[in-house]
C-alpha positions, 0 to 999 in steps of 0.5 A, spaced: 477 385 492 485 386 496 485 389 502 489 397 503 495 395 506 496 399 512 503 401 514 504 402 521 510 407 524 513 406 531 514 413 534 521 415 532 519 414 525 513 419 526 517 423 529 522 423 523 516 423 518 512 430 521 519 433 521 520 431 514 513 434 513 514 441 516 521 442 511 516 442 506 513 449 509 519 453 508 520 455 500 526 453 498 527 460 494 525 465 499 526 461 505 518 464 508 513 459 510 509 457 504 501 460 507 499 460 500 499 456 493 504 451 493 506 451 486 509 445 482 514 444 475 513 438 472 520 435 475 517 435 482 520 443 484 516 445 489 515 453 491 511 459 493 507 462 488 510 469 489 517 466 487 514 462 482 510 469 478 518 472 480 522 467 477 517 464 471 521 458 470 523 453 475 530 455 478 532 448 479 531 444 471 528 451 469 522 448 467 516 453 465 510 450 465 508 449 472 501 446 477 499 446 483 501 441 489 494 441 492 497 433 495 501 438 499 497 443 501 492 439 504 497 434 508 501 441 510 494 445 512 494 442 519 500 446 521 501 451 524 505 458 520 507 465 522 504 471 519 510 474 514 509 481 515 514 485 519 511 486 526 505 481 526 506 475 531 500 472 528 500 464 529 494 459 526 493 453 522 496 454 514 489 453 512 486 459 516 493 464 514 490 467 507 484 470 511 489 473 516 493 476 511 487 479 507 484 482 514 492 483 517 494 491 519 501 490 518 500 488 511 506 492 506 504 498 504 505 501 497 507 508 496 501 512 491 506 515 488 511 510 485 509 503 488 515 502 493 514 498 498 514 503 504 515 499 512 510 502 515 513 506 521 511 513 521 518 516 521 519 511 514 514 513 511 517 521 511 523 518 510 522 515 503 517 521 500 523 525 502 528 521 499 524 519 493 519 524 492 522 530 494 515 532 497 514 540 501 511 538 508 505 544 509 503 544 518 497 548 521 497 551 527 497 547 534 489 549 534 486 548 527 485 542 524 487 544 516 492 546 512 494 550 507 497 548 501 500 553 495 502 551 487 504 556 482 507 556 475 508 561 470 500 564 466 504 561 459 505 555 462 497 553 463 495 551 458 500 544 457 499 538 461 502 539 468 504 535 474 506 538 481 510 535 485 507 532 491 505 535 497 503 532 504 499 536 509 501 535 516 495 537 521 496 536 528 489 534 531 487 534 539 490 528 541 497 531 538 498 526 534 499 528 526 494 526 520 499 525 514 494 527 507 498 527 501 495 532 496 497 531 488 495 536 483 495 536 475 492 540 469 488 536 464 487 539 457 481 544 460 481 542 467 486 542 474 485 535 478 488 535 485 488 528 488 488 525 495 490 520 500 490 518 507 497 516 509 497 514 518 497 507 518 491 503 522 495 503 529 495 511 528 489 516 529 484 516 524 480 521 521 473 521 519 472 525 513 475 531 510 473 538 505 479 539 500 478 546 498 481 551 492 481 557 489 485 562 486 487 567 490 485 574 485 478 570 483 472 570 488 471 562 485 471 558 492 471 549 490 471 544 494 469 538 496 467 533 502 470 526 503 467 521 508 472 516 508 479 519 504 483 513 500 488 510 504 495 509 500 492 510 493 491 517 491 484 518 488 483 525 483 477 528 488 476 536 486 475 538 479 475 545 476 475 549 469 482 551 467 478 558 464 477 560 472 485 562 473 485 567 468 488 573 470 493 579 468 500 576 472 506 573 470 504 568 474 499 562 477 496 561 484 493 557 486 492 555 493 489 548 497 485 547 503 486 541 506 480 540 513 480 533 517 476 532 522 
């Protein structure tokens, strides 16, 4: 049987071949390093998998069928890549990066209402429901840790399928930091449906539960609901009641909504 040859490098060109190496990590689309699947067109282009679900066919010799480089991903694991999410220092071995970024606190966050990306700053966060969703801000009073929210419409339009526009109740807590809730109310055929969210980041305060309660201020009718753990970033229909409830002699509908966090 023939011996494997064995080919034996001086220093300079080892030096050279891990740079060659590490070039690799980069892709050549986004310019990002490379933590997850390397994905490969027929012609040997290789990509990110993110850019390769984007572009579909390879911008090089627009190629559509591609693999996985796994020869590739093993001989880069070893290296070291930095955690892509704005403001995360994370540094560790490519192979250990998608664990990382499954558990990472900086990880992009998707508006509930529309699915942008919102940078993670608090300010950020209001500036895009401002700007893109026009949402009305409700405060409570610095010693109260709840806060009322008000909806109305005009009685004949109750029976249609509505959608408010969404609303986030601002609570001061005894720290003085603010917990942001965003609240968003529809009608159904037969039913209100009033949904929930929890907007502070994990470096903000968090909260360990909250009562959303309703009622229609001519009714005697009171319902709510508690919330152990309030969704983050994904609003999440919570408190459900009879369209029949709100009846009344006015011209107009209202209904208010209590948010307490605690």
């Amino acid at each position: 049987m023939k011996k494997r040859s064995s080919v034996q490098l001086n220093k300079t060109d080892q030096q050279c071949a891990l740079k060659k190496m590490r070039s690799y990590l980069e892709c050549s689309i986004c310019c990002s390093s490379m933590t997850g699947n390397i994905m490969q067109c027929t012609n040997g282009h290789v990509t990110c998998q993110s850019c390769q679900v984007k572009c579909k066919r390879c911008p090089y010799c627009k190629e559509s069928v591609w693999v996985r480089n796994l020869i590739l991903e093993n001989l880069l694991d070893d290296y070291k890549v930095s955690c892509q999410h704005k403001g995360c220092s994370h540094t560790c071995k490519r192979k250990f990066m998608q664990d990382h970024i499954k558990a990472c606190v900086y990880i992009p966050l998707k508006c509930p209402c529309c699915a942008d990306v919102i940078d993670r700053e608090y300010t950020n966060i209001q500036k895009h429901f401002d700007e893109k969703h026009q949402v009305r801000y409700s405060s409570n009073q610095s010693t109260s840790s709840k806060s009322n929210i008000a909806y109305s419409c005009p009685m004949n339009d109750i029976d249609k399928h509505l959608t408010w526009k969404p609303q986030i109740a601002l609570i001061n807590m005894k720290n003085d930091d603010k917990i942001m809730i965003l609240i968003q109310v529809k009608t159904t055929d037969n039913h209100f449906e009033i949904s929930a969210c929890h907007l502070n980041t994990p470096q903000q305060t968090q909260i360990t539960g909250c009562i959303i309660q309703a009622w229609f201020p001519h009714s005697d009718h009171l319902f709510h609901c508690r919330i152990g753990a309030l969704s983050k970033f994904v609003l999440k229909p919570y408190l459900e009641f009879r369209k029949s409830f709100c009846k009344s002699k006015e011209s107009t509908m209202k209904l208010l909504v209590q948010v307490i966090c605690f």
